[in-house]
N, C-alpha and C positions, 0 to 999 in steps of 0.2 A: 504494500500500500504506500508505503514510504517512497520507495521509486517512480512510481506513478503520480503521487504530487509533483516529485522534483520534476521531473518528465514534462508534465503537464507548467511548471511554473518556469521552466526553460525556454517552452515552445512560446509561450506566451511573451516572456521576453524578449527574445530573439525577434519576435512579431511585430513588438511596440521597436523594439531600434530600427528595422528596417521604414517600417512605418511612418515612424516619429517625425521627420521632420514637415513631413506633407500634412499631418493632423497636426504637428503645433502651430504650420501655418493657417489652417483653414485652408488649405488648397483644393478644390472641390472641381475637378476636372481638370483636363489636359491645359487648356486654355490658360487658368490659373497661374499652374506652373508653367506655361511658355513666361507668360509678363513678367512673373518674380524671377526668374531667367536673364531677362533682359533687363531689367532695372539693376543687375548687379554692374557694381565696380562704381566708379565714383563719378559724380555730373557735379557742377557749378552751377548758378545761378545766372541766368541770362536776364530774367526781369522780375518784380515782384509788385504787387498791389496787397495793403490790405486798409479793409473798411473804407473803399473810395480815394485813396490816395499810395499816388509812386512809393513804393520803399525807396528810401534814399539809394544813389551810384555806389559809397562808398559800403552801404552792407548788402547791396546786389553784386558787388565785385570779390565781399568775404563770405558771399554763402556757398555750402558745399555739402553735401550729403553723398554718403558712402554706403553702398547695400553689399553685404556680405552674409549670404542665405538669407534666413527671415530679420537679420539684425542691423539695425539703420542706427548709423553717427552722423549728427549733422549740427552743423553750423548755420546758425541764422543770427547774426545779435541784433535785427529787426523784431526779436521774439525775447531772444535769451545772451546773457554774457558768457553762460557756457555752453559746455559744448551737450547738446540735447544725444539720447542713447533713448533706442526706442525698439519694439517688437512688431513687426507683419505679425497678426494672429488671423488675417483673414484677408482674400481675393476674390472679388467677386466679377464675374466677368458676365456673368449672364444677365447686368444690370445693363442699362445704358443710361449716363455712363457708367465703365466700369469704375466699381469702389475697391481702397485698400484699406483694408481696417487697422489701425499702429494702436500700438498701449506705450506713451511714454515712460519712462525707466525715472526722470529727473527733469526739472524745468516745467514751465506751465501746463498745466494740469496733466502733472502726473499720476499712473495709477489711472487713468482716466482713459477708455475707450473713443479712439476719435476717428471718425469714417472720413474720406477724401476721398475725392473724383481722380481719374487722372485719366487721359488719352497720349498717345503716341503720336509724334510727329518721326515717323519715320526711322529708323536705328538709335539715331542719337538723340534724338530731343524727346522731352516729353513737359505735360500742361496738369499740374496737381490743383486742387483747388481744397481747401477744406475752412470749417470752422473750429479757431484753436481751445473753445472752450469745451467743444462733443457735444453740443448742446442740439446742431442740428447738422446734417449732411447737404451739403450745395447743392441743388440738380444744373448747374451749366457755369462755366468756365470763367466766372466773372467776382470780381469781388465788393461789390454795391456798398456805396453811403449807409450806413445804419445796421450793417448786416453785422460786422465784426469778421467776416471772412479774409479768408489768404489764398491768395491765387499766386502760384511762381512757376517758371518756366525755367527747367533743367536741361543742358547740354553736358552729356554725356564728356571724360576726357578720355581721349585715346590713349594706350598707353604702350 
């Protein structure tokens, strides 16, 4: 009987490692995982808007986000003076637009579930939009007077 648990508590294991990283993102089809694919490695900040107004040149020239698997380091000090460390727990593609669900680690509302838009421009670039409080999910690509939202524009670097 003894054998047969460990047996059984092996297979199980070995089940969840293989597994693990597709369920700790939410990756819920192939599609999913293309996008979290392709957002990896690191992009800069081409433009930013939030609540109706330019994020200043000089923190659109220091922003930077780094995707390595489901785990996101980014710089924005339009938001934060440090550096923000955050979790993909969820891709959803079957929305339009498609949503990426992040749980910040540190920095504005940490601990806090926050959904964002994002489309692709092609390889290198992509168009995030979110609201940094989670309070509510954008449905289009804009960052409106009164809303509180952040729209920013990523270009990928080559490396």
């Amino acid at each position: 009987m003894m054998r047969m648990t460990t047996a059984i508590f092996v297979a199980g294991l070995l089940l969840c490692c293989l597994c693990g990283s597709s369920i700790a993102a939410g990756l819920e089809g192939d599609q999913a995982g293309k996008d979290l694919q392709k957002l990896q490695g690191t992009w800069v900040m081409v433009s930013g808007e939030w609540d109706g107004k330019k994020v200043a040149d000089e923190h659109v020239a220091a922003g930077k986000i780094v995707y390595d698997g489901d785990k996101i380091t980014l710089s924005v000090p339009h938001q934060a003076a440090e550096t923000i460390v955050a979790d993909v727990v969820k891709i959803d593609t079957t929305k339009d637009p498609n949503k990426l669900h992040f749980v910040r680690k540190n920095g504005p509302s940490a601990g806090k579930i926050i959904v964002g838009i994002y489309k692709f421009d092609g390889d290198d670039q992509y168009h995030f939009a979110f609201d940094p409080t989670g309070a509510a999910t954008p449905q289009e690509f804009t960052a409106k007077e009164g809303t509180g939202h952040i729209k920013h524009t990523w270009k990928r670097i080559k490396q």
